[in-house]
N, C-alpha and C positions, 0 to 999 in steps of 0.2 A: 972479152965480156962486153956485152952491150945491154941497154937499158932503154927499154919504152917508156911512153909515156904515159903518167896515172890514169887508168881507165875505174869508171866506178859504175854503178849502174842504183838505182832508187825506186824501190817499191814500198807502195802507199798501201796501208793497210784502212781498211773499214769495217762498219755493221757492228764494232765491239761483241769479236766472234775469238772465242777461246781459238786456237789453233787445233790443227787439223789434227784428229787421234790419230796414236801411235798405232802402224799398221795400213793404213789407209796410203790412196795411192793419189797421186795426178789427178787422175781418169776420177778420181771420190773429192776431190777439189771442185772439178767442174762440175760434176753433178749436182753437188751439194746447193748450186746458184745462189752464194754467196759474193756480192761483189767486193772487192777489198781485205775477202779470208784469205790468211798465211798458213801455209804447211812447210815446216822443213823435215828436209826427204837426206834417208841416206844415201850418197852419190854411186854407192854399191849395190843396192835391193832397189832401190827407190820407193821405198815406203817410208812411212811419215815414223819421225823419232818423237821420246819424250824425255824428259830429266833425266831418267834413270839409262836411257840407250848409250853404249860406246863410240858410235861412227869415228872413221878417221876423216872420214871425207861428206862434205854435204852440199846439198844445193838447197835455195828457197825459192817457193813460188808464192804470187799471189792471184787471185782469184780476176779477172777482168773483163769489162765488159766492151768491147774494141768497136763494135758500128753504133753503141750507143740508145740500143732498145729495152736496157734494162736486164738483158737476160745475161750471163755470163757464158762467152763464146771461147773463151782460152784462158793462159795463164801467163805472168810477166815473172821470167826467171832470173836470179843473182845471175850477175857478171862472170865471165869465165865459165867454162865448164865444170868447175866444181869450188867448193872451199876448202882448203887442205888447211886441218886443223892443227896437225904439226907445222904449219907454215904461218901459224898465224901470229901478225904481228903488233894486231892491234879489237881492242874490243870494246867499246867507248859508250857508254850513255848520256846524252846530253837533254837532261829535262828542257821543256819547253820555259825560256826568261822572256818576259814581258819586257818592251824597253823602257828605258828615264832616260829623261832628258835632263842635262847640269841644268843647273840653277845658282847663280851668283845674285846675291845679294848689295848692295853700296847702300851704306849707311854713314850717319853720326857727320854728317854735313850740319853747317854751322850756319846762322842767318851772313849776308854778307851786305854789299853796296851795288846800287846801280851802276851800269855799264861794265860790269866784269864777266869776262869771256871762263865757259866751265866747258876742259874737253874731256873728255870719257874715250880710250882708243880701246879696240878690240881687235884681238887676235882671234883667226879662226880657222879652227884645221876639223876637213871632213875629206870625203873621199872624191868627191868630186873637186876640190881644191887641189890636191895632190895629181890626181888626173891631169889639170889645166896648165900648173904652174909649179907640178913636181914639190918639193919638200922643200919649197922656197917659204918666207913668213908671207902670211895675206892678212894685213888690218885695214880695220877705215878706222877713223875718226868722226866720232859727233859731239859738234862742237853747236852752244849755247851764248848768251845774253841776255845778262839780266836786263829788265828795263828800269827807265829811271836814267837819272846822271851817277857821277862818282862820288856825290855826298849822299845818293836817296838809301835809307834802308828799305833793303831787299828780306821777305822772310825764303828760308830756305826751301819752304814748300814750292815756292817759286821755282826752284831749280827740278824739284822733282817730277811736276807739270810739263815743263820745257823739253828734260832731256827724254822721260819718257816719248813725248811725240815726235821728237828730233830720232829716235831709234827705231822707233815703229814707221816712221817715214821713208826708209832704207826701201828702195828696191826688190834687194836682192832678200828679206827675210828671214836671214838666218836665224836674228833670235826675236825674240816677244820682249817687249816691256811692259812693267805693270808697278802701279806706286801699292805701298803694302802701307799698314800705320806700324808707326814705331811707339806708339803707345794710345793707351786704351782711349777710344773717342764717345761718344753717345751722344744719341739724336737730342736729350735735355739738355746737358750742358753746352755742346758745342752746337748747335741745329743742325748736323748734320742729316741725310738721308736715310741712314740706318744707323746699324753700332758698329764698332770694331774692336775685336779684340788685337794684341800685338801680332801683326802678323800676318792678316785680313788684307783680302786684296780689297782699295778703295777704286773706287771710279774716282779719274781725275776730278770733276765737279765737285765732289766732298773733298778732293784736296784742297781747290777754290775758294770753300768753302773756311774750313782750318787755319788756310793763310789769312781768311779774311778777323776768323776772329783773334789772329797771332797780335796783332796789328792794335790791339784794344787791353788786352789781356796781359797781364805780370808774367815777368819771365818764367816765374815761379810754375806758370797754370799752361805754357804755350803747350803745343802738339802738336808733335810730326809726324813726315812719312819717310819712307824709302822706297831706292828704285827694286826694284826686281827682275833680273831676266835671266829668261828661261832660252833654251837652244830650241831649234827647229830641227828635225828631222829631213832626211833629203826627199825630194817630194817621190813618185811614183810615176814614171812614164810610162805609157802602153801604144802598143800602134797594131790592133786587132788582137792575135794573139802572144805576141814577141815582147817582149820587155826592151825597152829602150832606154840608152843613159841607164844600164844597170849599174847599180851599187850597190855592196856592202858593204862593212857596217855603213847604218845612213844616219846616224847620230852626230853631231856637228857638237866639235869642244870650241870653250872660248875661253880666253884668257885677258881679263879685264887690267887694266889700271888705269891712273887717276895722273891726266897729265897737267891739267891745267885748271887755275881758278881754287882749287879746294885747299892748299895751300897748311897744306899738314891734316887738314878735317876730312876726314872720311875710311871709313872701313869696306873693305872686300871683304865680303865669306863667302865661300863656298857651301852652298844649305845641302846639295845634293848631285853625286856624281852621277858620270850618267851608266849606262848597262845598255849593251848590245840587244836585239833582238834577236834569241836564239830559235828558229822554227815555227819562223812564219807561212801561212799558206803559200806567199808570195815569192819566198825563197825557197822552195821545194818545189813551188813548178818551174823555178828558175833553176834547178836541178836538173828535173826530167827534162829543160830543153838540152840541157847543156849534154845532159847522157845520151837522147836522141842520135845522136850523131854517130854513137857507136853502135848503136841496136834496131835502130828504126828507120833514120832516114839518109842515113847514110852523112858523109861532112858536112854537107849545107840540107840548113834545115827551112829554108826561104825557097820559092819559086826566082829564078832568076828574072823572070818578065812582069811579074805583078808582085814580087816583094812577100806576100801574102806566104804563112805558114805552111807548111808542106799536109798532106789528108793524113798521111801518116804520124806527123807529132797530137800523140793525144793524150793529155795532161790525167793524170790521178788523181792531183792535190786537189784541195779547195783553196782558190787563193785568200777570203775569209778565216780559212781553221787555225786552228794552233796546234802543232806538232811535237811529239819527242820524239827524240832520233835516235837509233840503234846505229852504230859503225862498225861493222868489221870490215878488217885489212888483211889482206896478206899477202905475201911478196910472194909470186910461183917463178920457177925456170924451166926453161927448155933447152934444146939443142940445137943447132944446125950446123952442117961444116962442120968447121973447126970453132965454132963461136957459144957460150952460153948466153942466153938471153931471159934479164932478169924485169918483169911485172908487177909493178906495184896495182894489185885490184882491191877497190874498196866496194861492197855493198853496204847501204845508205838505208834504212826502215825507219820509214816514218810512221808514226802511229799518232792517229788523234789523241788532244789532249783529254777529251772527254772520255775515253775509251780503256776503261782502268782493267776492263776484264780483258780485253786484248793486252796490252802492253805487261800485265803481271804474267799472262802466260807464255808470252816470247820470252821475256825474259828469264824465266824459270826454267824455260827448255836450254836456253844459249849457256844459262849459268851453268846448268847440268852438263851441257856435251862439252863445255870451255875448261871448265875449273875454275873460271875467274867469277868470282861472285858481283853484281851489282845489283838485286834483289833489295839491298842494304839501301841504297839511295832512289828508290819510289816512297813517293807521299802516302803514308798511309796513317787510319787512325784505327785506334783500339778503345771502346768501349766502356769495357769493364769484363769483367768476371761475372757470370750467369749467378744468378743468385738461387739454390736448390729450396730453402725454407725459409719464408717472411712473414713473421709474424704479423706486421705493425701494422699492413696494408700502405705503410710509405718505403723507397727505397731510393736513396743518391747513387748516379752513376756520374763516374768522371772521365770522361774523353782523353786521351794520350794523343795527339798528334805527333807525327816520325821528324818533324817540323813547323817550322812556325803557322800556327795555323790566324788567317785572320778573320773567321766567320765559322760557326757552330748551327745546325740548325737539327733538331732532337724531335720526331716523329711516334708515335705509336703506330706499332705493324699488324699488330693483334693482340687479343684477350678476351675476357669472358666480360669485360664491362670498357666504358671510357675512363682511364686515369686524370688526373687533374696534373698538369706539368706544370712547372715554375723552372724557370731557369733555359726554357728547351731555346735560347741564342747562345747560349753560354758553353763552356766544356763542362761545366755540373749542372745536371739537370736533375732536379727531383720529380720524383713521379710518386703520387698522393691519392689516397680514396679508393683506391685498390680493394677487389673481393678476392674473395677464395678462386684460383687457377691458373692460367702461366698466360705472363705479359713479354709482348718481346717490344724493344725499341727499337729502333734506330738513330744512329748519328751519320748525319753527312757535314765533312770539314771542308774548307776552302782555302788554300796555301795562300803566299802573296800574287803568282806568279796564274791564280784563275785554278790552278788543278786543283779539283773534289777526289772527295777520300771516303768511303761510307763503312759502316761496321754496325752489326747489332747487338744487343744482349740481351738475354731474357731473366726474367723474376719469377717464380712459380710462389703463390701466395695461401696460405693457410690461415684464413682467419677466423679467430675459434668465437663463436658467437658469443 
């Protein structure tokens, strides 16, 4: 037995173009001069399937425009000769995740004395660290002084001024720092520059500021701040078309504590962990280089004498867009000799995220000829229930999102007059002043992660004079 290595291939879909009817061939792909339209073909007729087809065997094309005039001159096909759906070992939908960055919090530090040294070490593991110095610990230390001698009271804003620029002063950038108020400030009572609620980020200056009226002020009335930091992201290198210093995940963890100076005072929290970048523009042309190699330009995708990109690698993505990704796997074999020889091929479909009428109908088709359902995990929303007879001329509809939705936004599409809307940011929208004849809405939702979701509903109105 012998065993290759993972070959996968990546096609970028566009133009949010329902997929190719069922029946339809190749030859009705390129005609159709759609760039970035999908058809899957059964690997036996080669015509285009839909939900309800059997195939055992399939291929995918997408529609592509290869010198760049806009017109579609061919099509970019899954990996392998075919998909052998009894062979298939895997079928994955990974919506499109926006990344966070941690955010560690130090709090509940205490006024202290001049001349005491406060150090703050961080640990920090990203991919580029591992890369350098393998799975070994990488910290620094930022270390502080208050001013004054050992008898002067120090306010502890003081600390939070110092160590902020002492961290932001770093080099290398991993994280941000930022003073936050720990409790409620206002430009009346305390003069500062604006207000604060707990939690606000402050510009150092009104920290300044805060220490200055500590200083004056009953213990009873003082007010503070805390540090804040946030992780950086690993940056983005380019060199024309190639990605350089590539990394994934580029999200940088940090693991704080409190070495020195705070001396029992101070809290660590964790306010928010961080989340990978799932399907970015950026890592899907960092795909199609990487697939190049099998389908385009053969192992080396560089000019050996000017470095420079090969004519042949030419990218689908937008490195801007945001993507969901389709995966299918499957392990195929062959024969030679006396040897079996087993292939792990994955095709890779990227679909914009904006692109709700493309991605529901691959999906619908893949669910259909798979068995495996993931129809279930697209963002979608629901409306309401069409309303057949409304007396009142008012009618509430309430939005369903499939998920958390964090934005509503409720349209009229048509009708015989203008409605009066209340509520149309909301998931219940009332619709008001209504005459006699049929209203349709619209709702478009917005998940966390940027994807829109839209649905309509209509009211047909009878109002008896």
């Amino acid at each position: 037995m012998s065993k290759n290595n993972h070959v996968f291939q990546v096609l970028v879909g566009a133009g949010n173009q329902a997929l190719l009817t069922v029946g339809e061939t190749v030859a009705d792909l390129v005609a159709d001069n759609v760039i970035g339209k999908i058809g899957i073909f059964d690997a036996k007729t080669n015509l285009a399937v839909n939900s309800s087809s059997t195939p055992s065997e399939v291929y995918i094309a997408v529609a592509v425009d290869n010198d760049g005039d806009g017109v579609v001159d061919g099509v970019k096909k899954s990996a392998g000769q075919k998909i052998n759906l009894k062979g298939l070992k895997g079928y994955e939908f990974t919506p499109y995740q926006a990344p966070l960055p941690q955010i560690v919090t130090i709090s509940d530090y205490v006024d202290t004395l001049g001349n005491t040294e406060y150090i703050i070490r961080l640990e920090f593991r990203n991919q580029e660290i591992y890369k350098n110095i393998g799975y070994n610990q990488y910290s620094k230390a930022y270390s502080i002084i208050t001013d004054g001698t050992a008898i002067t009271p120090v306010d502890a804003n003081q600390i939070t001024i110092k160590m902020v620029n002492a961290i932001n002063n770093d080099p290398l950038q991993l994280v941000t720092a930022k003073a936050i108020a720990a409790n409620a400030i206002t430009t009346t009572t305390h003069s500062t520059s604006a207000d604060y609620s707990v939690g606000d980020v402050m510009t150092l200056a009104d920290v300044a500021v805060i220490e200055t009226f500590n200083a004056t002020a009953a213990d009873a009335n003082k007010v503070y701040s805390s540090i804040q930091i946030t992780t950086n992201s690993l940056s983005i290198n380019k060199f024309f078309q190639i990605n350089t210093k590539y990394y994934t995940p580029r999200q940088t963890v940090v693991i704080p504590s409190l070495v020195s100076g705070f001396d029992g005072a101070g809290t660590i929290t964790i306010t928010q962990n961080i989340k990978n970048e799932q399907g970015s523009g950026y890592d899907i042309k960092m795909k199609e280089y990487e697939a190049a190699g099998w389908d385009a330009t053969g192992p080396y995708r560089q000019y050996a004498t000017t470095g420079l990109p090969k004519d042949e690698l030419i990218y689908a993505a937008s490195e801007t867009a945001k993507y969901h990704q389709i995966v299918l796997t499957t392990e195929d074999s062959s024969y030679g000799g006396f040897q079996t020889f087993y292939n792990t091929v994955s095709n890779i479909i990227a679909i914009p995220q904006a692109d709700t009428t493309t991605l529901a109908s691959i999906i619908a088709v893949l669910d259909g000829i798979t068995g495996i359902t993931h129809s279930g995990l697209l963002f979608t929303v629901d409306a309401g229930d069409n309303v057949t007879n409304n007396t009142t001329g008012t009618e509430t509809f309430t939005a369903t999102p499939s998920a958390t939705a964090v934005s509503y936004v409720w349209t009229q599409v048509s009708g015989p007059g203008t409605a009066t809307l209340t509520g149309e940011d909301t998931n219940r929208m009332t619709a008001s002043d209504m005459v006699t004849g049929t209203y349709v809405f619209k709702v478009i939702a917005t998940d966390v992660n940027g994807t829109t979701a839209s649905d309509t509903v209509s009211v047909a109105v009878v109002v008896t004079p």
